[in-house]
RONUMI-956277 format. One record per residue (C-alpha): y, z, x; residue in three letters. Coordinates in steps of 0.1 Angstrom, whole numbers, plus 5000, padded with zeros to 4 digits. Layout:
YZXAla;...
This chain:
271446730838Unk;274746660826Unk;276146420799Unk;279046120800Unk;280646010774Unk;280545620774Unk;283245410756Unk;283645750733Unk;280545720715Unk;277445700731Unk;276245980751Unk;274345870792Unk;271846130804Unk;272646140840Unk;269946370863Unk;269946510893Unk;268146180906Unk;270145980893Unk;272946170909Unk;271446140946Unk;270846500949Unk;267446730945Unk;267747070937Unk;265547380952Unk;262947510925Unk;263147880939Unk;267047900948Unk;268547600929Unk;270847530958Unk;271347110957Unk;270646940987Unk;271246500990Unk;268346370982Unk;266246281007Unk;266446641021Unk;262846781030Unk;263247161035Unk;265947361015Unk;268047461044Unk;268847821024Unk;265647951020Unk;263147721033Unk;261147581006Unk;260647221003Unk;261947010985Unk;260646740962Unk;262746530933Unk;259946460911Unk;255946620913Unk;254446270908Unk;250946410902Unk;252446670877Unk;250446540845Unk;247346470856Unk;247446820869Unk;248546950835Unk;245546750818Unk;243146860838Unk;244447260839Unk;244647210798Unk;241047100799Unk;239347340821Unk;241747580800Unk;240347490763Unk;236547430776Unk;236547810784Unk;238447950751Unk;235747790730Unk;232748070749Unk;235348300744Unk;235448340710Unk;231848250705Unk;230348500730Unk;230648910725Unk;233749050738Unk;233249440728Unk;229649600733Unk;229549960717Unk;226750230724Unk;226650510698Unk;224250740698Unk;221550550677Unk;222950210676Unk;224449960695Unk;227349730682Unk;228149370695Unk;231549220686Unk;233648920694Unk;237348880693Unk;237648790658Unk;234749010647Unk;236649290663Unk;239749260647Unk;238049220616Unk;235849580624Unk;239249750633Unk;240949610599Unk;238449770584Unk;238750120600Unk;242350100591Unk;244049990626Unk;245449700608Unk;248349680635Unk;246049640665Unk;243849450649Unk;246749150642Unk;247949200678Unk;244449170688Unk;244148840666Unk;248248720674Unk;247448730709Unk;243448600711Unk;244048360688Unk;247748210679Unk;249148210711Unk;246448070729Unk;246147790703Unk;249847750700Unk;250147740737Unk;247447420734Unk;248947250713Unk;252947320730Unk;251447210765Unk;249346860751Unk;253046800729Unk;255346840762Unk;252546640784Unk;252646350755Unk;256146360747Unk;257946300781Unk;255145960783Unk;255745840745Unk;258945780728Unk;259346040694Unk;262046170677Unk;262346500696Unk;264846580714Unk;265246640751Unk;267046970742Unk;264147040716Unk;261146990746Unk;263447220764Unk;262947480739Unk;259347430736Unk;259047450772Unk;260447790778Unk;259047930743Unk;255447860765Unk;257248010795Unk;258048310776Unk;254848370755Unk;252648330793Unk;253548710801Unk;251548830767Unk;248548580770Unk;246248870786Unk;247349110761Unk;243249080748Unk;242049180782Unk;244449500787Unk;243149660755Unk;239349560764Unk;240449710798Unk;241850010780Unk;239050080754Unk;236450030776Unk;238450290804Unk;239350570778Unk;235850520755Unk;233250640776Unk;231551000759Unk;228451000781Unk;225850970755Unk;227850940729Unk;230150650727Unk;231150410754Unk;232650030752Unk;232049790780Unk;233449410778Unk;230949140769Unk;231148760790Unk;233948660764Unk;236348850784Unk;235648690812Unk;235848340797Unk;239048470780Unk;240348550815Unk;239448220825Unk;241348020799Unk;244548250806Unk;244848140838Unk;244147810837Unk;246647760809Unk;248947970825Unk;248547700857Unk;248747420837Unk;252247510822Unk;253447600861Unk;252147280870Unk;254347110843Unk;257846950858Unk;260247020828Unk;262446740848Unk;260146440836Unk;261746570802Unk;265346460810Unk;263746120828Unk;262046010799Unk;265746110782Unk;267345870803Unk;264845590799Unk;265245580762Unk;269145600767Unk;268845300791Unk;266345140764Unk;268945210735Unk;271945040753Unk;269944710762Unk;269944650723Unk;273144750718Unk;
């Protein structure tokens, strides 16, 4: 995307589309559009993913159906010698406060609960943005964007010290931790959020930049 200066005021967003070129998602070599098969390293080639939101919406919603189990259902069950514990995620963080572990206990609770929730609510805005005209940016949906690229890689965070508890825990007869359903449904809602920012094209964000451009010189 690339900017022109018209009549030394205004600003036109001109695209790649616009431009008459498409560019490779996995080398970013530019081809003329039209092009089928990036002639560098063979992937296809397509200008626009016309299907892109309604696979976002339906990733989001398969995503957020399974976080609500998640943190209803237990996600730690712990066998002492004469009892037997049941926790969830926020139940757990709240048990480990207590014993002290304050520091795992708010990464437990930063990465169960406000990334997952911020990562909601930054997917629906970028989905509901580029279709609606606001007073964000194109440069500040950029940012979003790749904030929810970034934060992706810690999403399963919850799962590695489940994984980890559950490996190291184990005193036969004693003590031992095994992962209740909410991990799984955890899991779930990871990946399916996870999907549904992949399957968001961060180039409708510079289209619907250059629609309300177009709409802003047509009352000038």
């Amino acid at each position: 995307m690339v900017c022109m200066e018209l009549s030394g005021t205004s600003q036109k967003t001109i695209t790649a589309r616009s431009a008459g070129v498409v560019a490779c998602t996995r080398c970013t070599r530019a081809w003329p559009l039209g092009t089928q098969i990036c002639g560098r390293c063979g992937a296809p080639l397509v200008s626009r993913d016309d299907q892109s939101l309604q696979k976002v919406w339906a990733l989001w919603i398969v995503g957020l159906m399974c976080y609500f189990p998640a943190n209803i259902y237990t996600m730690l069950n712990t066998q002492q010698l004469f009892s037997e514990t049941h926790s969830t995620i926020i139940g757990g963080a709240v048990e480990l406060a207590h014993h002290g572990s304050f520091g795992v206990a708010a990464i437990i609770l930063f990465a169960s609960v406000i990334i997952p929730l911020g990562k909601f609510w930054a997917i629906a805005f970028l989905a509901v943005s580029v279709r609606s005209h606001s007073g964000f940016t194109s440069r500040n949906r950029m940012v979003v964007y790749e904030v929810v690229e970034y934060i992706g890689r810690w999403s399963m965070i919850d799962i590695f010290v489940v994984a980890i508890l559950s490996a190291l825990v184990q005193l036969q007869g004693l003590v031992s931790i095994t992962p209740g359903p909410a991990a799984f449904f955890f899991a779930l809602s990871v990946i399916f959020t996870m999907l549904s920012a992949q399957a968001f094209d961060p180039r409708m964000i510079w289209d619907a930049q250059q629609t309300d451009d177009d709409e802003a010189r047509k009352h000038v």
